[in-house]
N, C-alpha and C positions, 0 to 999 in steps of 0.2 A: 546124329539125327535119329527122331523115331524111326522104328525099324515097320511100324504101318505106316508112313507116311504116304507110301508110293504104291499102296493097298489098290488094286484098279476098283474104281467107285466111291471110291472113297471122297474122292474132292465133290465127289459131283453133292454126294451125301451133306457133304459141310458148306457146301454151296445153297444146298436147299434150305439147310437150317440159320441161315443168315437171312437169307430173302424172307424166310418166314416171320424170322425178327419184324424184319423193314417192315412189312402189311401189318402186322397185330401191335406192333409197340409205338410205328412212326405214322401209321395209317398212310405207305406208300401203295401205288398204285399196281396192282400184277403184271399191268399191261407196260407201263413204264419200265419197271423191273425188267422185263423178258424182253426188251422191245431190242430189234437186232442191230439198230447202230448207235441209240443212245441209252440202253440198259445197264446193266448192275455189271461195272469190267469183270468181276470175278468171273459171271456166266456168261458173257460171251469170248472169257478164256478157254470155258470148255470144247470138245468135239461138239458135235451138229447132234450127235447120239445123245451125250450125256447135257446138253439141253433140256434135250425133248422128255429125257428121263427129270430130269430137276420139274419143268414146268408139270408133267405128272404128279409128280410127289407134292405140290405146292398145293393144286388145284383139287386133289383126295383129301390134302390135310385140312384145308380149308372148308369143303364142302360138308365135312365129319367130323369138324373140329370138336364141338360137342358131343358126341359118342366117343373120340378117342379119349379126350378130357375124364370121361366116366368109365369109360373100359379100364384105361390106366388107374385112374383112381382106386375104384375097385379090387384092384390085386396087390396095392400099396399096404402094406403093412404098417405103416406110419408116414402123414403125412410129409411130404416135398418142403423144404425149406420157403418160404413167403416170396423172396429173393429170387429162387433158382427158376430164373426165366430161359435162361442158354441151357441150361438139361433140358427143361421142357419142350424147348424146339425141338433140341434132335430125339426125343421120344417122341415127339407127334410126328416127326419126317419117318421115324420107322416103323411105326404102327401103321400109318399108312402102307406103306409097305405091303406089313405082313397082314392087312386085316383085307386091303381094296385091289394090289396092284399085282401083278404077274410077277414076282419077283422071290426068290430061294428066302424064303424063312430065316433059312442059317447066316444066308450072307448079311444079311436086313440088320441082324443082332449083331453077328460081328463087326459090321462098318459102323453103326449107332456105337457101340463097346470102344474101338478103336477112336473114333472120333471126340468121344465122350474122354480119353486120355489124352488125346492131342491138346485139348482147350486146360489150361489150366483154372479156367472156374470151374470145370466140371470133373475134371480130375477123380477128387473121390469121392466122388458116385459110379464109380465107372463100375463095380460090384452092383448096385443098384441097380443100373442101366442091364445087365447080362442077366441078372436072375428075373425082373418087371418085365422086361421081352420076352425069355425063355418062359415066363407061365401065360403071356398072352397069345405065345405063338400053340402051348399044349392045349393052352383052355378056346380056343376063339380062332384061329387061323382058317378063312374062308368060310365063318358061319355067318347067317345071316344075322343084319341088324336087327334089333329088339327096343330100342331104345325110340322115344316118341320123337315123329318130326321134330317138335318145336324143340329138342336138344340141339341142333344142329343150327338153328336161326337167331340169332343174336337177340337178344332180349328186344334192345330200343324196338328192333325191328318187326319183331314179334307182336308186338304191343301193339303198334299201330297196324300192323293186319288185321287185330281182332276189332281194333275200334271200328276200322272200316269195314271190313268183310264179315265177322261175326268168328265165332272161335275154331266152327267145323272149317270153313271156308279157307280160314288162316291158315290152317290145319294141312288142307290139302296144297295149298300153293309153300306150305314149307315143304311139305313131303314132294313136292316136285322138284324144288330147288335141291334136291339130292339126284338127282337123276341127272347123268349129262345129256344137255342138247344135241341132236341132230343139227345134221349138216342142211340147211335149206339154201340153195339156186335162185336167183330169178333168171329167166330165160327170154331171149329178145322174141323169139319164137318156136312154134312146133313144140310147147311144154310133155309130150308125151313123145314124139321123136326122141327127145332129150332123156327122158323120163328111160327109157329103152335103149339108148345105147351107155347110159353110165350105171343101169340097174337101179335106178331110185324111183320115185311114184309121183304122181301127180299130188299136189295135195292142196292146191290156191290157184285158181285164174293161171299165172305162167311160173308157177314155184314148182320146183321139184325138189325134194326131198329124198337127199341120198340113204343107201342101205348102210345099217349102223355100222358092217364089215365092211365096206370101201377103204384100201388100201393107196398106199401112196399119199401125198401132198397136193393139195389140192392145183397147183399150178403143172403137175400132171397128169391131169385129167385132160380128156378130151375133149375140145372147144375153148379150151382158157387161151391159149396161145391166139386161136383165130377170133376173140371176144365177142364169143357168144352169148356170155353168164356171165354172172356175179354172185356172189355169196351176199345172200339176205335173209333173216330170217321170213317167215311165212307171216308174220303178222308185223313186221318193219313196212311190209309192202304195201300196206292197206292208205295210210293215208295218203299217197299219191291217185292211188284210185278213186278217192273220193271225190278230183276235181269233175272227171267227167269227161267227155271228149273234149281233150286237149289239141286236136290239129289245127296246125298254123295260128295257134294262139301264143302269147309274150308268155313266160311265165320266169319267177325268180325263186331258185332255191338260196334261203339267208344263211344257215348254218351248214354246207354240201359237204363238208370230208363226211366220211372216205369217198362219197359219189354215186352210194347207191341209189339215192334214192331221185340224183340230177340223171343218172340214167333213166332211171323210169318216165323222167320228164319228158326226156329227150325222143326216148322210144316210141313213148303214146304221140309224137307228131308237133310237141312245142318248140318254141324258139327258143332255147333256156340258157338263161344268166347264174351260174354258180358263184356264190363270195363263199368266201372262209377268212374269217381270222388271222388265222392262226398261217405263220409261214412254211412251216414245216408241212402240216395238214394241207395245205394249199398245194404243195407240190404232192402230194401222194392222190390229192383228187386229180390234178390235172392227167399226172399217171395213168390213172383206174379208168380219167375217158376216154384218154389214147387206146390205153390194151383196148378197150372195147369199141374203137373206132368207131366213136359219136363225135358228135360236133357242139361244143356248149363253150358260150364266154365264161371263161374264170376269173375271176375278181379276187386280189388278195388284201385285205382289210376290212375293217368293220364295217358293213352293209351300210350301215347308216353313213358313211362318210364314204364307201368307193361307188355306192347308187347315186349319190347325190339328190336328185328330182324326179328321179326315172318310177315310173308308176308299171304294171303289170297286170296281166289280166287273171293270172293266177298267182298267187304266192304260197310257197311254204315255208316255216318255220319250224322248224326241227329240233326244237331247242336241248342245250346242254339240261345235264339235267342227274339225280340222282341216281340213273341207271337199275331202279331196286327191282326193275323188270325182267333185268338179265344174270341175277344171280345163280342158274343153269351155267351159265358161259364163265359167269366172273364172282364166285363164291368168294373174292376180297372184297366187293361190294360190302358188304355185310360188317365189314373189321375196317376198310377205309372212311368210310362214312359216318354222319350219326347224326340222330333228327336237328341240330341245329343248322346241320350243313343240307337238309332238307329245307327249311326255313328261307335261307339265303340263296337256294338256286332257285326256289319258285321267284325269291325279289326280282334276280337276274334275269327271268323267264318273263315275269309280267314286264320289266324294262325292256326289250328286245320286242315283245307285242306290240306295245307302246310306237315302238320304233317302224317298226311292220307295219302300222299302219299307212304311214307316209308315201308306203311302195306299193298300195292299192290302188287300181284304176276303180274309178265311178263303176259300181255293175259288178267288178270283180268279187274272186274268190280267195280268200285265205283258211289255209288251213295248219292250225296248232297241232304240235303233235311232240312227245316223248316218251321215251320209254321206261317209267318209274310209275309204279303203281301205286303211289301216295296220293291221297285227294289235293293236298295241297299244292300242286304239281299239276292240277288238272282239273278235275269237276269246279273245285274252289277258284280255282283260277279264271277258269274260265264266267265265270259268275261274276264274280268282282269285275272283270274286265268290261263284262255286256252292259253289266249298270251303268258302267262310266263313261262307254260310247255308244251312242245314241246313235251314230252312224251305221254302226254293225248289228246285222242281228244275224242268229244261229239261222242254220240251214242245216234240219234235222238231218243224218242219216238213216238209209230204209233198211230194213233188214235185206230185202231183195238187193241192192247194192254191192254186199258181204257175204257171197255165200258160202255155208263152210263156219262162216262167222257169225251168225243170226244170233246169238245170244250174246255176244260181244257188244252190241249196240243197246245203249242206255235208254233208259222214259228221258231220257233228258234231248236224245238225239245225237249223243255222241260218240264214240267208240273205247271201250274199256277192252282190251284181251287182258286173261292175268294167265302164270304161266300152268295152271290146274285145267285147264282149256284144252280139249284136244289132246286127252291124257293118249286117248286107248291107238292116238297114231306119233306120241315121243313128245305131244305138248307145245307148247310156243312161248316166244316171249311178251313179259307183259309190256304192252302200248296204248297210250293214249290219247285219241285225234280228236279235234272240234273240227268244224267246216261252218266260214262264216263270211256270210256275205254283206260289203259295203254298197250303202244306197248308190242307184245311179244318180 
């Protein structure tokens, strides 16, 4: 047997550089990959430790992926074989490493070195691998980036930020998307009580937004246990807010995993109907309303068939949807996706509105909302939709309704955050809500 085999780190290293594979070559999902009871067997053969360290090293490689790409290139003396896709992983698992993460220089090269001899496609490179580290760790180890946002943002995606946003604009929301998200709360109440006993800041209506040094896991934290909070980002929160005072009113959330946003329903005073889909999603919402000791019907099936006739005086739609709002959180967004699969979730999106109508009462309120910052996912959508029912029409939002958010709200009356927003307090994810009302 190799005599690195049982190298400590080592698996975790080779672990990383497979999962990496999966996202850039299979366009699998991060989240699926990492997910603790149905993910990737290798990683959850590891310790709880070397985990935490793999999804590290995933989510640096990914966010950087283009700067590592050009760093390495850079000090190549002659191009990489066309082929050598398996070197390439484990030199982006250790550049990462040695450019972003807390982690011994030396040991980075030697497990990348070691590992790179374990795999017999990479074999011999494994001289390659120890000298391309050894000058990136002399030249570059903790220096700052240089390299322009849009290295880092996947072209398709790139592209359509400039068409939409214009090239500055584009500019700034890639360079955001390198920045990790903060941790944002919703709070059932007292958001500055809160704000004060876990050290985070008020920063939305009942959002608190932890300090970037918050230690531990989040489920030890104080008030998780007694479900006080939930984990939302600060602009996820907005379009429950839009309905308005919701006491003692029906209302139905159609897409509710994980539940944050059927809490909020719950909170603000309605009667709320949760469906999910999805069975597994369905038990993790029901979950999320227990820990937080609400009270909400859950529905497991497609809305359209477990609502049957039932009408409501508020609805939301939360639709699936390209996620290209949360590439902070989910930098394989950018390598799972790609504008065709843009294309096809707006169809999914406007089919489900379609559907949403049917669960409006006369009078009531729907509001559209996801988080992907593609117009076609939203403005456009929303457009096509109004012309073709005559029944609904927009119900601008005020900028007084969103505060905090006043420039998130469109001429059109709608809601756009993108994640370049609220730079100078760690930024938000990008979202976008309609609010629209069916005649009485």
């Amino acid at each position: 047997m190799d005599e690195g085999a049982h190298k400590p780190g080592l698996r975790a290293r080779q672990v990383a550089a497979k999962l990496l594979a999966a996202v850039v070559e299979q366009q699998t999902s991060l989240d699926g990959l990492m997910d603790p009871e149905h993910g990737h067997p290798h990683l959850r053969q590891l310790a709880p430790r070397d985990q935490a360290l793999v999804k590290a090293i995933l989510i640096t490689a990914l966010r950087y992926r283009g700067t590592i790409a050009q760093e390495l290139s850079e000090r190549l003396d002659r191009p990489l074989p066309g082929n050598a896709t398996t070197l390439n992983h484990h030199l982006h698992v250790a550049a990462a490493q040695i450019r972003f993460l807390d982690v011994p220089d030396s040991a980075a090269v030697d497990l990348a070195v070691t590992a790179a001899e374990a795999d017999p496609r990479t074999r011999r490179f494994k001289g390659v691998v120890n000298a391309l580290l050894r000058r990136l760790t002399r030249e570059l180890a903790g220096a700052e980036v240089t390299t322009v946002p849009a290295t880092d943002c996947p072209f398709w995606l790139f592209d359509r930020l400039v068409a939409t946003y214009g090239k500055e604009r584009a500019t700034a929301i890639a360079e955001a998307h390198r920045r990790p998200a903060p941790i944002d709360l919703t709070v059932k109440s007292d958001p500055q009580g809160w704000a004060d006993r876990l050290g985070g800041a008020v920063v939305a209506a009942n959002t608190v937004r932890l300090d970037a040094q918050t230690q531990g896991s989040i489920a030890s934290l104080e008030g998780f246990d007694a479900g006080e909070w939930w984990v939302q980002d600060a602009s996820a929160s907005l379009p429950v807010r839009l309905f308005g005072d919701l006491s003692g009113k029906t209302a139905a959330d159609l897409c509710a995993a994980p539940g944050g946003k059927s809490a909020q329903l719950v909170s603000s005073g309605a009667r709320v109907t949760a469906c999910e889909a999805s069975k597994s999603r369905a038990r993790r919402l029901a979950s999320n309303i227990a820990r937080l000791k609400l009270d909400a019907e859950v529905l497991t099936g497609p809305f359209a068939e477990t609502l049957e006739d039932r009408q409501f005086e508020a609805v939301l739609l939360d639709a699936p949807c390209s996620s290209t709002g949360t590439l902070r959180r989910h930098p394989d967004v950018g390598y799972t996706k790609t504008a065709d699969d843009i294309t096809r979730l707006a169809e999914v999106q406007r089919r489900l509105l379609d559907q949403a109508t049917n669960h409006v009462a006369p009078g009531g309120t729907l509001v559209f909302s996801n988080c992907s910052i593609d117009r076609e996912e939203g403005e456009d959508l929303i457009a096509a939709f109004l012309a073709e029912h005559a029944a609904f029409t927009r119900k601008p939002i005020t900028r007084s309704e969103v505060p905090g958010f006043e420039n998130a709200v469109t001429v059109e009356g709608d809601l756009r955050t993108t994640p370049d927003m609220l730079s100078e307090i760690g930024g938000v994810d990008g979202f976008f809500a309609a609010r629209l009302v069916k005649a009485a």
